[in-house]
ChimeraX commands (.cxc) that place a marker at each C-alpha (Angstrom):
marker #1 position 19.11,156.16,60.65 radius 0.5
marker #1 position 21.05,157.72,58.10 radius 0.5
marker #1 position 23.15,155.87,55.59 radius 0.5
marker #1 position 25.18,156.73,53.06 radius 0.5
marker #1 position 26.10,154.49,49.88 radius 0.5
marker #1 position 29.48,155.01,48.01 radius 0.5
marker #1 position 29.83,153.05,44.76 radius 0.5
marker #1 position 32.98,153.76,42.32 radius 0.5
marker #1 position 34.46,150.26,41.68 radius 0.5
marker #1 position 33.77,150.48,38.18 radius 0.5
marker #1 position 33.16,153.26,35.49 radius 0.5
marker #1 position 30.74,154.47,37.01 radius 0.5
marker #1 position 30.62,156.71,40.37 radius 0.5
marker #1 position 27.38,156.95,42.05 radius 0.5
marker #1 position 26.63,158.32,45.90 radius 0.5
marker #1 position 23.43,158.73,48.23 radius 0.5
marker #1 position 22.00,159.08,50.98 radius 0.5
marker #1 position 19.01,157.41,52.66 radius 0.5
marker #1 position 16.69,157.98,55.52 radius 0.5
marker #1 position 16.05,154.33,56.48 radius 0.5
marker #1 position 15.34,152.87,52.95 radius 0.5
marker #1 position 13.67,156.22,51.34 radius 0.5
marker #1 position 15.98,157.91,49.23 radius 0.5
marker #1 position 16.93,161.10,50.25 radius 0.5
marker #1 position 19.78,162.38,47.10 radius 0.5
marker #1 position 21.86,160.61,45.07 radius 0.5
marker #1 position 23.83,161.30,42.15 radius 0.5
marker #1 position 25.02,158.71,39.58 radius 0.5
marker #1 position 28.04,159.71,37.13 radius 0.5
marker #1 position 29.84,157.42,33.82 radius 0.5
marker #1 position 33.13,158.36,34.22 radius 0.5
marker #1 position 35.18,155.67,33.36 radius 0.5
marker #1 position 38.23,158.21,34.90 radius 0.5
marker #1 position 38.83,160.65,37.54 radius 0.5
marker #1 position 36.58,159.36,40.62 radius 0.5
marker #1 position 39.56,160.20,43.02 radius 0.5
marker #1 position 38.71,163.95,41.99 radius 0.5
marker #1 position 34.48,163.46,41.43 radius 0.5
marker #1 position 33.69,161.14,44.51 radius 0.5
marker #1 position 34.26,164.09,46.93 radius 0.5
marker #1 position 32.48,166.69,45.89 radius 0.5
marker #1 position 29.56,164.54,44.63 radius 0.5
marker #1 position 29.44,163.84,48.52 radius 0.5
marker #1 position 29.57,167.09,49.80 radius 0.5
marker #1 position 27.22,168.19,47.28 radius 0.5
marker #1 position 24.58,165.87,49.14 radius 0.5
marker #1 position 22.22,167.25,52.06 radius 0.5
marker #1 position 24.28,168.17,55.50 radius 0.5
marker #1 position 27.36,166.70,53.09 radius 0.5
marker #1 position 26.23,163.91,53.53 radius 0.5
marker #1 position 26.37,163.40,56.93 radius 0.5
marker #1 position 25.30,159.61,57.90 radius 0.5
marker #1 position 25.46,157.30,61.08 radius 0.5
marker #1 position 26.51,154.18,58.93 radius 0.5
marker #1 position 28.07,153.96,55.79 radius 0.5
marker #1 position 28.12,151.32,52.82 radius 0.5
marker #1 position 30.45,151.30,50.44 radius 0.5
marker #1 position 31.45,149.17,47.34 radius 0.5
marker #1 position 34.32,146.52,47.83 radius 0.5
marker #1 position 35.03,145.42,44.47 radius 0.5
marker #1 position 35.55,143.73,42.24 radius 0.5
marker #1 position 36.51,146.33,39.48 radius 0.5
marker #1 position 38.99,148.87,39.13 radius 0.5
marker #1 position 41.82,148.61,41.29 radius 0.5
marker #1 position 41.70,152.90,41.91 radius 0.5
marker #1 position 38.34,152.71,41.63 radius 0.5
marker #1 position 37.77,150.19,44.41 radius 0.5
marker #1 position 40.63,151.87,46.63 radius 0.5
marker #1 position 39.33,155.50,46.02 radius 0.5
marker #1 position 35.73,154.53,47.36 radius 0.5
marker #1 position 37.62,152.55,50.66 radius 0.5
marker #1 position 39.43,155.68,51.06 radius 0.5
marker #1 position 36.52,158.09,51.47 radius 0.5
marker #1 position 34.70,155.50,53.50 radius 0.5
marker #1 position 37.06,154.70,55.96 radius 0.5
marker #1 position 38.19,158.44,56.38 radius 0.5
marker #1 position 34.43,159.80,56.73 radius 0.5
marker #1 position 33.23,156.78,58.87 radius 0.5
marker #1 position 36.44,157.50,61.34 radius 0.5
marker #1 position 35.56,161.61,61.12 radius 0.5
marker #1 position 32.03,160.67,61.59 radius 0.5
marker #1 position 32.27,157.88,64.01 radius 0.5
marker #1 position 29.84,156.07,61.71 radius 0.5
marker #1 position 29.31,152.60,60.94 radius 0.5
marker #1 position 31.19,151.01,58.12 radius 0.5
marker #1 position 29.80,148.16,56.10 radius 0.5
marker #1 position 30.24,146.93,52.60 radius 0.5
marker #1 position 29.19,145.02,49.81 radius 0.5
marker #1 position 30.22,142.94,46.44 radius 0.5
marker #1 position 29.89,144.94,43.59 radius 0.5
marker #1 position 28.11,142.20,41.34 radius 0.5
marker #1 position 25.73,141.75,43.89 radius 0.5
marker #1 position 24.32,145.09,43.84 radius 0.5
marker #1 position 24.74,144.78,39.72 radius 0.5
marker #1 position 22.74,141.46,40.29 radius 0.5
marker #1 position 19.65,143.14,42.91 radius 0.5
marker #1 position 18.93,145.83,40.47 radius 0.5
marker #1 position 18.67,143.30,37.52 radius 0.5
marker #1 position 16.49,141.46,39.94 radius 0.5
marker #1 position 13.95,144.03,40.98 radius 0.5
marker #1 position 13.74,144.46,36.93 radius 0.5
marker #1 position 13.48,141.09,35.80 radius 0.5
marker #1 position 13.74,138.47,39.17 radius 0.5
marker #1 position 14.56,135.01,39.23 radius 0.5
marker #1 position 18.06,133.31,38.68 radius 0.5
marker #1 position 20.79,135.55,37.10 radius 0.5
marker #1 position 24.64,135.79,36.43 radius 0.5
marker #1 position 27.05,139.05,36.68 radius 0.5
marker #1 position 29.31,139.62,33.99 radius 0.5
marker #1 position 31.27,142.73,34.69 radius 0.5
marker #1 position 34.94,143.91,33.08 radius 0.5
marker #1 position 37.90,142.28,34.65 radius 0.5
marker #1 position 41.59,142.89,33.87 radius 0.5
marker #1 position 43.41,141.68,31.01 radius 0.5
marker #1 position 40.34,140.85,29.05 radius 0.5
marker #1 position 39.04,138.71,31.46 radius 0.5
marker #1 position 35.51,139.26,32.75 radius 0.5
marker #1 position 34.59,139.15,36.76 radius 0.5
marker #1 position 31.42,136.61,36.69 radius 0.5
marker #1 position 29.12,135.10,39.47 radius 0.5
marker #1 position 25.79,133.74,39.75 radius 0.5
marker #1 position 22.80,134.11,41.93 radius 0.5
marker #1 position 19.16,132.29,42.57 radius 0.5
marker #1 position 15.96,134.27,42.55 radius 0.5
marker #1 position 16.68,135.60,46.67 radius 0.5
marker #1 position 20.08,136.91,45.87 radius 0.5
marker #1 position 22.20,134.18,47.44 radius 0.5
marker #1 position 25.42,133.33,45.65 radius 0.5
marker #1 position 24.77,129.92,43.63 radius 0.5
marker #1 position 28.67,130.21,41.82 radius 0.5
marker #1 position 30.91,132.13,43.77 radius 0.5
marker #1 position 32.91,135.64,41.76 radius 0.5
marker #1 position 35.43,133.81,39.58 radius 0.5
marker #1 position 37.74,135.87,36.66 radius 0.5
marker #1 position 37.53,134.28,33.47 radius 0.5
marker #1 position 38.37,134.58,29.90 radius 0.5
marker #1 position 35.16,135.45,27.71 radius 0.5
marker #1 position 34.54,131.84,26.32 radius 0.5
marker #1 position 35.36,130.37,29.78 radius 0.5
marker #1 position 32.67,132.95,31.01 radius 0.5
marker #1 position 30.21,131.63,28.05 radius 0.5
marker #1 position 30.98,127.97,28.57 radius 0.5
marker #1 position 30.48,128.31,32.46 radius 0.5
marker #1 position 27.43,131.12,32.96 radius 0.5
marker #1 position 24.04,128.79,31.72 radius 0.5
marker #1 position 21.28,131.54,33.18 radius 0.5
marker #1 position 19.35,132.97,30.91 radius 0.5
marker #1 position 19.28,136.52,32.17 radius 0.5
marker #1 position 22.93,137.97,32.79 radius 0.5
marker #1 position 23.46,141.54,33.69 radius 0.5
marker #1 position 26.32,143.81,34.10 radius 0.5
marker #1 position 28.62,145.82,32.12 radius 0.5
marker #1 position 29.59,142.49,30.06 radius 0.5
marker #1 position 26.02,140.73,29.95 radius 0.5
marker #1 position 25.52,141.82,26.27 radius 0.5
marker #1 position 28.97,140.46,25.07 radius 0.5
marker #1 position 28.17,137.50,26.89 radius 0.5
marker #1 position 25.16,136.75,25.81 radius 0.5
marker #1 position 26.43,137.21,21.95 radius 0.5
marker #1 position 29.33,134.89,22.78 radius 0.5
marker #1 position 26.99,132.26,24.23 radius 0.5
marker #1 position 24.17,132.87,21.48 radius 0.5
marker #1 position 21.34,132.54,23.70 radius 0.5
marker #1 position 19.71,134.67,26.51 radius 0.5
marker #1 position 18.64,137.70,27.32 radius 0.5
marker #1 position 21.14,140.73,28.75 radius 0.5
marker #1 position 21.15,143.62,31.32 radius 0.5
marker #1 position 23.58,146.43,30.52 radius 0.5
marker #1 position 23.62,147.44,33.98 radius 0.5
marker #1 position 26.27,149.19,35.93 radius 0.5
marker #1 position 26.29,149.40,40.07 radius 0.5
marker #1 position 24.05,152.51,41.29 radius 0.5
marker #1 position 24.53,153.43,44.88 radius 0.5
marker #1 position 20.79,154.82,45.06 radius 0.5
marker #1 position 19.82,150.90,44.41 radius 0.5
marker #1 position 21.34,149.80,47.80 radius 0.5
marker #1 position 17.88,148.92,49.53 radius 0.5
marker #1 position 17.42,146.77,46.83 radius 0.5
marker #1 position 20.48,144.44,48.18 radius 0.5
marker #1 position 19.32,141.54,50.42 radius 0.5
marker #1 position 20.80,142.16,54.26 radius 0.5
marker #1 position 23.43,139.02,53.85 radius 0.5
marker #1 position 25.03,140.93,51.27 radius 0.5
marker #1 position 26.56,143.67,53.40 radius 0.5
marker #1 position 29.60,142.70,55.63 radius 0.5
marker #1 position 31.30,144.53,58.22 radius 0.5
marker #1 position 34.74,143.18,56.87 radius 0.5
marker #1 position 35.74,146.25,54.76 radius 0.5
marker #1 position 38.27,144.81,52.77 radius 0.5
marker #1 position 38.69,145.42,49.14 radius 0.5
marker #1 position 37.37,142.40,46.70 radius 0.5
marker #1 position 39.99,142.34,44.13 radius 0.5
marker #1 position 38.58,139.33,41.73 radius 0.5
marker #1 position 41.95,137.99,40.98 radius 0.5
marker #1 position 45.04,137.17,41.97 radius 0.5
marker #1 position 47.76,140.36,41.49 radius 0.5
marker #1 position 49.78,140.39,38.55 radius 0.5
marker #1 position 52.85,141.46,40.87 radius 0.5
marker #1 position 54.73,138.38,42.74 radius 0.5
marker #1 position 56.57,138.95,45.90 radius 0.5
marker #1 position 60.18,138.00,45.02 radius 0.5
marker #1 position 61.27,134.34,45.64 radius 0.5
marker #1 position 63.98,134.07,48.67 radius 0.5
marker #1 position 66.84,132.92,47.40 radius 0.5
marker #1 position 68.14,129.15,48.85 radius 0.5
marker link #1:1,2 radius 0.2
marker link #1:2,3 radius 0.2
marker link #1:3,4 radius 0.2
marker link #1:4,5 radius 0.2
marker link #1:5,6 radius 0.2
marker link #1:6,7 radius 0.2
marker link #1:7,8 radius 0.2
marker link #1:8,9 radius 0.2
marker link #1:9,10 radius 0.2
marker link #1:10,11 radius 0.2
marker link #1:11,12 radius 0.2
marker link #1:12,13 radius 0.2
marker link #1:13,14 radius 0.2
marker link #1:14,15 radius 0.2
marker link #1:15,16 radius 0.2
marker link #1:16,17 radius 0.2
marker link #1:17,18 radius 0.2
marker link #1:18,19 radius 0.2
marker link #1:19,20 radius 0.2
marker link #1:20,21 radius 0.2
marker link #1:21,22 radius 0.2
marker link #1:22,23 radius 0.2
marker link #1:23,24 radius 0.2
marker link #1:24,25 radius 0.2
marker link #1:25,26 radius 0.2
marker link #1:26,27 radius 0.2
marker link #1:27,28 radius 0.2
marker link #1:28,29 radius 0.2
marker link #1:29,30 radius 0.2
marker link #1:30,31 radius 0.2
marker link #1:31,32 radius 0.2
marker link #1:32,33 radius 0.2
marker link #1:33,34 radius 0.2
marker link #1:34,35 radius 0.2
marker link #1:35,36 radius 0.2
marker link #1:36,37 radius 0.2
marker link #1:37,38 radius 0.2
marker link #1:38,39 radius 0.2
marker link #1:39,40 radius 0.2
marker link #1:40,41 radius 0.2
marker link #1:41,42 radius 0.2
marker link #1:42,43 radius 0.2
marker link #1:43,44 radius 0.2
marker link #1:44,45 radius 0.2
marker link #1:45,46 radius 0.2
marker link #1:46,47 radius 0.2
marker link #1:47,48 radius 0.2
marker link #1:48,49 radius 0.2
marker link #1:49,50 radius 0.2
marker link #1:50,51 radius 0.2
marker link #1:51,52 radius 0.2
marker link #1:52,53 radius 0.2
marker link #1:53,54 radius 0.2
marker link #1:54,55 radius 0.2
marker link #1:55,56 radius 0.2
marker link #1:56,57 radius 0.2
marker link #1:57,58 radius 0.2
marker link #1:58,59 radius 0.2
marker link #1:59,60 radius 0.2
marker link #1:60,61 radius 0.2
marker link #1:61,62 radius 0.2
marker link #1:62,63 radius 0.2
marker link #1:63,64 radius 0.2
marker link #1:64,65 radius 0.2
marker link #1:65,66 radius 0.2
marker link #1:66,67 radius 0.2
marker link #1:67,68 radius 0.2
marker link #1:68,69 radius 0.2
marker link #1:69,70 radius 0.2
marker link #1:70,71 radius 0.2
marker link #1:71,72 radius 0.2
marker link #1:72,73 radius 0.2
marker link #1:73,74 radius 0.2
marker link #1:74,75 radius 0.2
marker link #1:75,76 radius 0.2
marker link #1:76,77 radius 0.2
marker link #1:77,78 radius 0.2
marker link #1:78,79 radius 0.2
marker link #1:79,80 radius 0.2
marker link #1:80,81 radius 0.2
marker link #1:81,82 radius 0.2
marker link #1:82,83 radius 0.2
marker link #1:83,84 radius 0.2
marker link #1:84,85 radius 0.2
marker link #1:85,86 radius 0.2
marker link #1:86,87 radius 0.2
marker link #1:87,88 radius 0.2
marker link #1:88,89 radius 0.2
marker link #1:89,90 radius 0.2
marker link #1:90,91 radius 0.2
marker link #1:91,92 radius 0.2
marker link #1:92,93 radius 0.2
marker link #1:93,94 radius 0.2
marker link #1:94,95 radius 0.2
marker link #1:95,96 radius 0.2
marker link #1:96,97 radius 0.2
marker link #1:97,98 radius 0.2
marker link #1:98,99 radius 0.2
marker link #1:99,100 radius 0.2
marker link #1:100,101 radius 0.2
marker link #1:101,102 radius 0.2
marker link #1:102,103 radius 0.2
marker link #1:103,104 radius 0.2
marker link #1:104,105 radius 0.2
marker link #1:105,106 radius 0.2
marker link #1:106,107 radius 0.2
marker link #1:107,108 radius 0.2
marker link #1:108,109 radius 0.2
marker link #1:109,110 radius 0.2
marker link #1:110,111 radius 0.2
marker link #1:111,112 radius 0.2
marker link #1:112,113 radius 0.2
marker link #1:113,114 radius 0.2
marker link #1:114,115 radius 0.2
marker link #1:115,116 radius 0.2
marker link #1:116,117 radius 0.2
marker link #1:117,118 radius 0.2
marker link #1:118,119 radius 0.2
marker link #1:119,120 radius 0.2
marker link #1:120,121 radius 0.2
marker link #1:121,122 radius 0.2
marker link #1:122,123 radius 0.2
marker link #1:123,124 radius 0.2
marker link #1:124,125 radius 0.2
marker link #1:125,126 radius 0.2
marker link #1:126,127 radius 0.2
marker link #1:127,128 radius 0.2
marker link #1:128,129 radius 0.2
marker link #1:129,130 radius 0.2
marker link #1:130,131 radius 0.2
marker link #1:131,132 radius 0.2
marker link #1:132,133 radius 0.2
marker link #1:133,134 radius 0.2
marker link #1:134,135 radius 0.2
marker link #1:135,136 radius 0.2
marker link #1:136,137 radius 0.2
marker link #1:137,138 radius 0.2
marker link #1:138,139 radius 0.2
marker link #1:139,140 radius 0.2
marker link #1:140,141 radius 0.2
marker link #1:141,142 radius 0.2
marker link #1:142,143 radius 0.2
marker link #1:143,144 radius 0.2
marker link #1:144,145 radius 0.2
marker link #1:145,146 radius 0.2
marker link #1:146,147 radius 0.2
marker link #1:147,148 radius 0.2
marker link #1:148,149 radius 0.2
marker link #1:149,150 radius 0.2
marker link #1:150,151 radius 0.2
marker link #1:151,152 radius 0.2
marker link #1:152,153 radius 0.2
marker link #1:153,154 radius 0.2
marker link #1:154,155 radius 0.2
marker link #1:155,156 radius 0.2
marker link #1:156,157 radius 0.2
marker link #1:157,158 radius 0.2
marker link #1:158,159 radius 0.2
marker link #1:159,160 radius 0.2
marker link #1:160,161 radius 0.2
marker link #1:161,162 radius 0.2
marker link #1:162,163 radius 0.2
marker link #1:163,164 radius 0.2
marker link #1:164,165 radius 0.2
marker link #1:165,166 radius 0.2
marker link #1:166,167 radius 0.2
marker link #1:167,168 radius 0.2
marker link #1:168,169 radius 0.2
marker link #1:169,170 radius 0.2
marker link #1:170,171 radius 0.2
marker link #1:171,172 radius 0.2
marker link #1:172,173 radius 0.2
marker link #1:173,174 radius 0.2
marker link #1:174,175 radius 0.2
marker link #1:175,176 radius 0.2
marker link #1:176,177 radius 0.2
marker link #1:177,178 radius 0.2
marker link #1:178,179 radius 0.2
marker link #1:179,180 radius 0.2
marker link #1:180,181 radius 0.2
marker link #1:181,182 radius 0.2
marker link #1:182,183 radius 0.2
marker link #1:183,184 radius 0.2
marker link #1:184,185 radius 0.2
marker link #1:185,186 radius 0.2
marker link #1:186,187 radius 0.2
marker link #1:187,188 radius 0.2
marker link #1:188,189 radius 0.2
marker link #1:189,190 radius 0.2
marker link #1:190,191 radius 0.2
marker link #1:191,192 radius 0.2
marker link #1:192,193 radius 0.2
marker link #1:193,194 radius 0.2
marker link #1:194,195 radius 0.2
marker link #1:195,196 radius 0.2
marker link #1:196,197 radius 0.2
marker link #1:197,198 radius 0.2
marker link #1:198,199 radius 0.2
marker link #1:199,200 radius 0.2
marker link #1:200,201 radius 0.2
marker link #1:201,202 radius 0.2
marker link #1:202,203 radius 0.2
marker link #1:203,204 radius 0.2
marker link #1:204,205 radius 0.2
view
């Protein structure tokens, strides 16, 4: 079976395609701007255009465009395709690759809005041990006790905590084998982090 992995929640915009598990192209891009106009033509540029009975595609958290722009694609190739549609947490990916570098227990430290950082943890298999929370930086350092953090933050965490040992990593699509099977859902929704700065308007009484 063919599936094809769609990752631009954060800076970075990254697509493949796999046979199975074996990688069959991928293409990883920093761009920190302009995925809505890179994601689709680093698809097409794939084999058959990438082509794939099921697709898996990042839910967040991260950039609000970013996060939306990848949905987008997904949803509109999965309905042209009649493919599957499944996704996944961003940190978790972030926290499989650290894994198949380092293993055991991690945290994810990843850039949030409004200085906050987007931070979870995980045990040695992957499983969530404290759930995706949005926190301030010394929140994050006074909360996070793993040793090994990863992520676009782990270095700045890591210096605010003075102790550890950090992952620069970013989320690669080409690493999705590396996710345990738990981690992919078939409720596409985006995975915003935190609450919206935006209130609905209070009725009046």
């Amino acid at each position: 079976m063919l599936t094809l992995a769609i990752d631009s929640a954060t800076e970075a915009c990254s697509v493949a395609l796999f046979d199975g598990e074996r990688l069959v192209a991928g293409d990883y891009r920093t761009l920190g701007r302009g995925h809505a106009e890179q994601l689709v033509p680093m698809i097409a540029a794939l084999p058959g255009g990438g082509r794939a009975d099921r697709i898996a595609v990042a839910l967040g958290p991260g950039s609000f465009t970013g996060v939306r722009v990848g949905l987008a694609a997904a949803r509109a190739l999965a309905f042209a395709w009649g493919a599957d549609l499944v996704g996944y947490p961003t940190l978790d990916l972030v926290a499989a690759m650290a894994r198949a570098q380092r293993g055991g227990p991690l945290a994810v430290a990843t850039t949030g809005g409004h200085g906050e950082w987007f931070v979870a943890s995980f045990d040695a298999a992957g499983a969530v041990t404290r759930p995706l929370a949005s926190l301030t930086p010394t929140e994050a350092a006074a909360t996070c006790s793993e040793a090994l953090v990863a992520g676009s933050q782990a270095e700045a965490l890591v210096a605010a905590r003075g102790s550890g040992e950090a992952l620069p990593l970013l989320p690669d699509a080409r690493a999705l084998p590396l996710l345990p099977p738990a981690a992919l859902t078939g409720e596409v929704h985006p995975l915003y982090g935190r609450a919206p700065d935006a209130k609905l308007p209070q009725a009046r009484p």
